[in-house]
PLY file of the C-alpha trace (Angstrom):
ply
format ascii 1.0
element vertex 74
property float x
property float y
property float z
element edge 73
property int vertex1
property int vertex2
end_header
73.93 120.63 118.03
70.53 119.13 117.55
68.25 119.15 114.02
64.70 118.75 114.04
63.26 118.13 111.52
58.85 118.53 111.41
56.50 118.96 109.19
54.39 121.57 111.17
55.53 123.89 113.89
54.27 123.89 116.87
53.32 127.85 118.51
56.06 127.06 121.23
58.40 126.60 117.74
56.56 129.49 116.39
57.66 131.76 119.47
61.02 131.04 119.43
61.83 131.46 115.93
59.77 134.67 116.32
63.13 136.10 119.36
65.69 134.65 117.15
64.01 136.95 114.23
63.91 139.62 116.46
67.51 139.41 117.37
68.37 139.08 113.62
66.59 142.11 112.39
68.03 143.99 114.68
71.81 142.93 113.51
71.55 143.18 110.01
68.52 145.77 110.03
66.02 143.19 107.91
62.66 143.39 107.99
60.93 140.41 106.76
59.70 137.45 108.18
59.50 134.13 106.78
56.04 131.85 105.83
56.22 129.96 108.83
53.04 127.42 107.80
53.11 124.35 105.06
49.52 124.91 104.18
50.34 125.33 100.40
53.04 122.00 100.27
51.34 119.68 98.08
53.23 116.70 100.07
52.05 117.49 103.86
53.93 114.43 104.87
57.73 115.84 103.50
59.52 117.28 106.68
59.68 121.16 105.71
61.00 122.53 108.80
64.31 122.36 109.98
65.57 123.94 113.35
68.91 123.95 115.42
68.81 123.60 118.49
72.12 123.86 120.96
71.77 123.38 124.31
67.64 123.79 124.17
68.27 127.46 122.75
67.07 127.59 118.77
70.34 129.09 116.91
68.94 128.77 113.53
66.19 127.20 110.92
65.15 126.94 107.62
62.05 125.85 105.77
61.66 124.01 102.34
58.35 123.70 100.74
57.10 122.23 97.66
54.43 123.90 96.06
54.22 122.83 92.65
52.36 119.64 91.39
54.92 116.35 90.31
53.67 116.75 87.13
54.28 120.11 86.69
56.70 120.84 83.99
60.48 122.06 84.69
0 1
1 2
2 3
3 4
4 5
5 6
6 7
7 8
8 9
9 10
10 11
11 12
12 13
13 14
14 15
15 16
16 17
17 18
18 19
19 20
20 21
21 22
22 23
23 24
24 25
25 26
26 27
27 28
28 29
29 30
30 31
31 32
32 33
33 34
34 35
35 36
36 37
37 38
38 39
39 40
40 41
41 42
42 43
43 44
44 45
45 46
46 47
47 48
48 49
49 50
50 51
51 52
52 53
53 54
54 55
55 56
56 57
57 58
58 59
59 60
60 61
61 62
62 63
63 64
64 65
65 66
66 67
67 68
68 69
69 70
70 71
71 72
72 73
């Protein structure tokens, strides 16, 4: 098992999450896609994307985002 973690996806990233969505709508009959851009993380820099990889074939991912200011009350 290999985790990447980036900060922006690349379209060849973009496709392949894009067959693995495919294949999971289809299993559990869901219909919606995630935000697959960081254009609204106020820290650009902070790795967002994480995808596993095994064997060069993408078996999962995840984003995190933050999209509230630091000063921004809790």
């Amino acid at each position: 098992m290999n985790i990447l973690a980036t900060t922006k996806l690349t379209d060849e990233q973009k496709q392949a999450i894009q067959q693995l969505l495919t294949k999971v709508h289809q299993s559990d009959q869901s219909h919606r896609d995630p935000y697959l851009s960081n254009q609204f993380n106020n820290f650009p820099d902070m790795p967002c994307f994480f995808l596993n990889y095994e064997e060069d074939e993408l078996r999962g991912f995840t984003m995190i985002y933050a999209d509230g200011s630091i000063n921004e009350p809790v």
